[in-house]
FILUM-545099 format. One line per 5 residues: number of its first residue (from 1); their letters; for each residue x, y, z of N, C-alpha, C. Coordinates in steps of 0.02 Angstrom, whole numbers, always signed. Last residue first. Layout:
N
NUM	a	X Y Z X Y Z X Y Z  ... $
END
This chain:
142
142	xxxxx	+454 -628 -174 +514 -691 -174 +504 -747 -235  +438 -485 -113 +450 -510 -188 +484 -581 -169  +338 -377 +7 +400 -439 -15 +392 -479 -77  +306 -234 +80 +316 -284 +9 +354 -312 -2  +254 -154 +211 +307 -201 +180 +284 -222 +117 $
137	xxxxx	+209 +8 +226 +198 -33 +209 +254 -82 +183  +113 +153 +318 +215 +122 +320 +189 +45 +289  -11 +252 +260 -7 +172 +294 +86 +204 +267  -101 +368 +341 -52 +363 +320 -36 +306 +338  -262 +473 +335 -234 +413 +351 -171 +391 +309 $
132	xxxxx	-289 +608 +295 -334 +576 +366 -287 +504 +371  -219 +746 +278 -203 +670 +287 -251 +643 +319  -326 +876 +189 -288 +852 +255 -282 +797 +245  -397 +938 +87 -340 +932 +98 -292 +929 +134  -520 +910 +98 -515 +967 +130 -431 +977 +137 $
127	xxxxx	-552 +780 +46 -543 +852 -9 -546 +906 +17  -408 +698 +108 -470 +706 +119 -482 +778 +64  -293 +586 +69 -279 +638 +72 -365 +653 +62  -182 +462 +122 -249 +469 +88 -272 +521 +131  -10 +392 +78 -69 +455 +103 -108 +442 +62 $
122	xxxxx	+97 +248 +106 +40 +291 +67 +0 +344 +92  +254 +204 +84 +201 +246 +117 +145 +270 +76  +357 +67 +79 +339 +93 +56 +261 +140 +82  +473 -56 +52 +435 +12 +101 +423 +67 +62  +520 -202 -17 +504 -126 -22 +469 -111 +20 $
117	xxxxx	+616 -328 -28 +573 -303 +34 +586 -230 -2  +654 -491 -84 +656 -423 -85 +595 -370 -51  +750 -653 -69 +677 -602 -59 +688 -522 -42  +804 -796 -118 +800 -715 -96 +733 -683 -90  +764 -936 -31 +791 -906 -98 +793 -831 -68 $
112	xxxxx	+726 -996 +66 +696 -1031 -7 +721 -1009 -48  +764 -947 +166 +783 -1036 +181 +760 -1037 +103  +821 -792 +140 +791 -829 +160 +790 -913 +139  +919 -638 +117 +908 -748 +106 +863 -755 +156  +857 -493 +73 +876 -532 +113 +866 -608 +86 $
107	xxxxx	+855 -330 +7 +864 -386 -8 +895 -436 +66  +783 -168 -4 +839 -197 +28 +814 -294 +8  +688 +16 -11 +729 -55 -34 +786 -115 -21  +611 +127 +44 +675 +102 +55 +659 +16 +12  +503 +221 -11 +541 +233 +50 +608 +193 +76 $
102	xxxxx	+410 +257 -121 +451 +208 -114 +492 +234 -69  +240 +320 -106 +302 +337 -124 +327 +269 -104  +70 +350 -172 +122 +317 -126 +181 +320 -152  -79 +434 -126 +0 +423 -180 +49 +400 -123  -257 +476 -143 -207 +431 -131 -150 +440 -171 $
97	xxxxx	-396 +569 -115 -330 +562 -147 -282 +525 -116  -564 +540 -76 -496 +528 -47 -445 +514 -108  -695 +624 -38 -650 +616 -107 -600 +612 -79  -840 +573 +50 -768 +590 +56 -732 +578 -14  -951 +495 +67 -963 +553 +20 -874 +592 +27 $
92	xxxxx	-935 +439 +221 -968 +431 +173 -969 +499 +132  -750 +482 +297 -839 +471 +297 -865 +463 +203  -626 +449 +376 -629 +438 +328 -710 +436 +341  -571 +535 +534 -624 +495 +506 -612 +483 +428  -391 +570 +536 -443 +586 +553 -478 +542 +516 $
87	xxxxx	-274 +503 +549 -267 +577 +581 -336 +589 +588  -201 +353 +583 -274 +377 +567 -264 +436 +614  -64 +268 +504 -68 +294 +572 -115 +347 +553  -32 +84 +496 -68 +133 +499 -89 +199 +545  +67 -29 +449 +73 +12 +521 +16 +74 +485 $
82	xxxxx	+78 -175 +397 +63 -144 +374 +65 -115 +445  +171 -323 +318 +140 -288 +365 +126 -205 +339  +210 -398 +210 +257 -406 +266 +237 -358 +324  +122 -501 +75 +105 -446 +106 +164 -446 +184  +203 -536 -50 +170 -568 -5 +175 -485 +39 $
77	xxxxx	+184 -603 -228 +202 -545 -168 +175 -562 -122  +316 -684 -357 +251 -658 -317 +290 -627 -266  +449 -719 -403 +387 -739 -422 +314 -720 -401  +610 -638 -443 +558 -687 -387 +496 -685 -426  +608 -483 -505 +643 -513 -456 +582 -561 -425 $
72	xxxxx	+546 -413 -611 +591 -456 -630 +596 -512 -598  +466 -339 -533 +421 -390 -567 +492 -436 -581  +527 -217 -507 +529 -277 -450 +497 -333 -478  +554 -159 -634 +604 -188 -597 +595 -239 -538  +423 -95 -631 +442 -152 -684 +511 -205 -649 $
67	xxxxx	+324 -61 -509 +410 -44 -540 +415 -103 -570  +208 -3 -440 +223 -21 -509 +286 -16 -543  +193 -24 -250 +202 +8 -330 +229 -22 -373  +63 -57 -184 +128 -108 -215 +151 -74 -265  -45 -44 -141 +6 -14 -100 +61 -2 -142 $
62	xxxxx	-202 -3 -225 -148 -35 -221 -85 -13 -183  -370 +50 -147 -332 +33 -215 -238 +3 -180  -441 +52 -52 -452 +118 -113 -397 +105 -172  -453 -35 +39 -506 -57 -26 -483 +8 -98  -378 +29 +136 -342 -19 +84 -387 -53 +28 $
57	xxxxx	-472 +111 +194 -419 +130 +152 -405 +84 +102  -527 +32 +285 -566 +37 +235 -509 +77 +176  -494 +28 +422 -417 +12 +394 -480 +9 +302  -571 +114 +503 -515 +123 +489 -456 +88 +425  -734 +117 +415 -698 +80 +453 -615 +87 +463 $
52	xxxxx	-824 +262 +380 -780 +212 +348 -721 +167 +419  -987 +350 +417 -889 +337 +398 -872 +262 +400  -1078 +299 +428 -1051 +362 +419 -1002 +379 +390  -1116 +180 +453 -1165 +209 +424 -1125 +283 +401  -1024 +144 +563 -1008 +137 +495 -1048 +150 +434 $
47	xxxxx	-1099 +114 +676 -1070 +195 +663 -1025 +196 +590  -1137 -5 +693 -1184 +24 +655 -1154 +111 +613  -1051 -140 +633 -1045 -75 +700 -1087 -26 +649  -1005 -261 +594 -1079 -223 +569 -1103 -178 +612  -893 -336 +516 -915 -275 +560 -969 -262 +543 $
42	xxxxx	-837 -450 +413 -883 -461 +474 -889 -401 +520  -767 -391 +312 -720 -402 +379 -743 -426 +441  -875 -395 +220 -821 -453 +199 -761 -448 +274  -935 -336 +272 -990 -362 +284 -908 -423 +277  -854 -173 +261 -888 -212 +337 -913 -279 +309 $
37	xxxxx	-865 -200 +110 -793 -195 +144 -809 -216 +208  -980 -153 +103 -972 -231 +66 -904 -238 +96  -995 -39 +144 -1058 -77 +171 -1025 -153 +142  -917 +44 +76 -908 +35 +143 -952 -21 +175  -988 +30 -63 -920 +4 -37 -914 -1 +6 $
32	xxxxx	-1094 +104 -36 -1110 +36 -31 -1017 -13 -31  -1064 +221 -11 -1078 +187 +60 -1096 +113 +52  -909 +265 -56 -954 +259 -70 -997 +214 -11  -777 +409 -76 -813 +340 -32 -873 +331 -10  -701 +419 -237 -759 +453 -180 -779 +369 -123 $
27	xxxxx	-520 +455 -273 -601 +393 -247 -637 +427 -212  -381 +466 -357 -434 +497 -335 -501 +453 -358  -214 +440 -358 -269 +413 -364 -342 +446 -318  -73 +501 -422 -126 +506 -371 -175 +469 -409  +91 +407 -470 +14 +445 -488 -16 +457 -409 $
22	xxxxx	+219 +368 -335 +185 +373 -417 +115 +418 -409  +364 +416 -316 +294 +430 -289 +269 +421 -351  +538 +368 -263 +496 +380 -291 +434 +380 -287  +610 +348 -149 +600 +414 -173 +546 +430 -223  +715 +236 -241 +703 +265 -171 +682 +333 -182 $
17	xxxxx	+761 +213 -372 +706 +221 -364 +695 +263 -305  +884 +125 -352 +897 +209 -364 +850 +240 -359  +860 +8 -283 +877 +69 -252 +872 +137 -271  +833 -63 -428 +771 -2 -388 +793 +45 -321  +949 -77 -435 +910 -15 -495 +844 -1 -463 $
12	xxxxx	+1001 -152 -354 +1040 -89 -369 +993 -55 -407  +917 -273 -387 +883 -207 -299 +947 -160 -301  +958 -301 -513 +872 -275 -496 +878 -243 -418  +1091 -339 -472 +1091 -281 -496 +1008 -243 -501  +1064 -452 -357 +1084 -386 -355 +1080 -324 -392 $
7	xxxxx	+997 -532 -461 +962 -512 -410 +976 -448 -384  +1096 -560 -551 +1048 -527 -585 +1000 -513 -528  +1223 -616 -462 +1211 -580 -513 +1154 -521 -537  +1127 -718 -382 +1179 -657 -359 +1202 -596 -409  +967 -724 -395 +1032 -748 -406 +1084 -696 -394 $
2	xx	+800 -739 -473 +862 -710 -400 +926 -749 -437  +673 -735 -543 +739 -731 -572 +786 -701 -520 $
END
């Protein structure tokens, strides 16, 4: 549902959003998860017996936050990249807390129609209560 009208006023109401952080999400990392996450990215680096493959984060659950408001806009999501920046190991038996915030909102034409672009950051937070890994994330609505 884009259109000048009702497109604009959905990325005026999630603008206001900017800022926002939903729930934490709390995961132990499990070795047979890590073991089915390598096998589906084809890694079978043995040092993954330990820890967790850098980008293994994104098995811990969803970037895309849950704003009713962006469901309005367009029809699906497409992934617009992802920048990961790894402070430390993610390992087997690790309780990783996750929360992602909404960092900016903005609307662009494209050749098919509009499309809406959230940024958006996630921490995953080790139970020694350090960042081990922080994704900068696109989300596009078109």
């Amino acid at each position: 549902m884009t259109g000048a009208v009702s497109g604009s006023t959905i990325v005026d109401r999630l603008k206001a959003k900017v800022g926002w952080t939903g729930g934490e999400r709390v995961t132990t990392v499990e070795a047979g998860h890590v073991r089915r996450f390598c096998k589906a990215i084809g890694d079978d680096d043995p040092r993954w017996h330990e820890e967790a493959p850098p980008t293994f984060v994104v098995a811990l659950g969803s970037e895309t936050p849950p704003l009713a408001e962006a469901l309005e806009y367009g029809r699906g999501w497409l992934n617009g990249g992802d920048a990961f920046e790894y402070l430390e190991p993610v390992r087997i038996g690790d309780t990783i807390t996750s929360r992602t915030s909404l960092l900016d909102v903005y609307e662009k034409q494209g050749g098919s129609g509009g499309l809406l672009f959230l940024i958006t950051e996630t921490e995953y937070v080790n139970q020694n209560g350090r960042v081990a890994v922080r994704i900068r994330g696109t989300r596009i609505r078109r």
